[in-house]
C-alpha positions in Angstrom: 75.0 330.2 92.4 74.1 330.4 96.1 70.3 331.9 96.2 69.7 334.1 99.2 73.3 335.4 100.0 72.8 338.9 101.2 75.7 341.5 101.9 75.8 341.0 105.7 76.1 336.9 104.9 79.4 336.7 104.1 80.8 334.2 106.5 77.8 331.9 105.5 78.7 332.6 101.7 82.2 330.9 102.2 81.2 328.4 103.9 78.8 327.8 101.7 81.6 328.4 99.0 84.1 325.9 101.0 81.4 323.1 101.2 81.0 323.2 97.5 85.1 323.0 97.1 85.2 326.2 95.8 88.8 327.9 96.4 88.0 331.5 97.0 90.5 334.4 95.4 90.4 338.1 96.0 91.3 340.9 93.7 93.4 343.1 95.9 96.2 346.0 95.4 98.8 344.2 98.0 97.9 340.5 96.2 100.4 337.7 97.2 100.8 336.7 93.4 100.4 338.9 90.3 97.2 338.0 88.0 99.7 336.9 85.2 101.9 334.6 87.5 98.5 332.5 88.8 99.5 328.8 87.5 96.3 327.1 85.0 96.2 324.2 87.3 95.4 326.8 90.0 92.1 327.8 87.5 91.3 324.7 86.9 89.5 324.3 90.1 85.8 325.7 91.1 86.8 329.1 91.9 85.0 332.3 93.6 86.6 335.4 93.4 85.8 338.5 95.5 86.2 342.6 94.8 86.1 345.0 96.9 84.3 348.6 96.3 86.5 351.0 95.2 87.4 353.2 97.8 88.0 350.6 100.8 88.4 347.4 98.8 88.2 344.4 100.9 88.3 344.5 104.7 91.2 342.5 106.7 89.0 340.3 107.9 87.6 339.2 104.1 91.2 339.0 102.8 92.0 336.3 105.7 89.1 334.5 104.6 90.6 333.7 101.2 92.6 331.2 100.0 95.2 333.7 98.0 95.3 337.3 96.8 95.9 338.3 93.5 96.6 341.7 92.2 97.2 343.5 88.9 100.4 344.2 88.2 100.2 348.0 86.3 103.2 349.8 85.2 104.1 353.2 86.2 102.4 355.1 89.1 99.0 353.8 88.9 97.4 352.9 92.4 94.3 351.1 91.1 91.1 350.9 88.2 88.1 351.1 89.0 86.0 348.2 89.9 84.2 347.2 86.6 87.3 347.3 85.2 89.0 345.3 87.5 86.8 342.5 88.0 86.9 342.0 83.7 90.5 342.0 84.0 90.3 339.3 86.6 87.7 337.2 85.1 89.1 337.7 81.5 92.5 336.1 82.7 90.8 333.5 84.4 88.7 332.6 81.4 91.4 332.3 79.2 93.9 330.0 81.3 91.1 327.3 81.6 90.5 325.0 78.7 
C-alpha cells in the first residue's frame, strides 16, 4: 500500500509502484491483450492494476505509463460495464490464475 498517494500524484504513484517491482496493468476498452489471454506467469508478479472512471476511462498519458493494457473481451455490441463491475472482473481473473 503506498500511504499518502493522492489523485494529482500519479506519476509519484508509479514510481513508487516501479521501485517496488510492481508491473502496472490497465483495464482499458482498446487493451493490447484480452483479460482471458494474460499468461499466469505474467500474474505471478507484484502487480498494480489501474481503472479509469467510467465516462473518460484512462487518459493517454496514463495508458503510456503502463506496462500492458488489458481489456474484456464481451460478445455482441456491448461498449463497456460499469466500473465496479469491471475492476471485479479484472481482479477476479487475476486472483484465480495465481496459485
Amino acid at each position: 500500500m503506498l500511504a499518502g498517494a493522492a489523485v494529482g500524484d500519479a506519476a509519484w504513484v508509479l514510481a513508487e509502484l516501479r521501485q517496488r517491482n510492481c508491473q502496472v496493468l490497465a483495464a482499458d476498452p482498446r487493451g493490447r491483450l484480452g483479460l482471458g489471454q494474460l499468461d499466469d506467469s505474467l500474474l505471478q508478479r507484484p502487480t498494480a492494476w489501474l481503472f479509469g472512471n467510467e465516462a473518460h476511462g484512462l487518459t493517454a498519458a496514463m495508458l503510456a505509463q503502463c506496462d500492458l493494457t488489458v481489456r474484456i473481451e464481451m460478445p455482441g455490441d456491448s461498449e463497456s460495464l460499469n466500473l465496479a463491475t469491471a475492476a471485479a472482473l479484472v481482479l477476479y481473473g487475476h486472483s484465480a490464475k495465481r496459485p
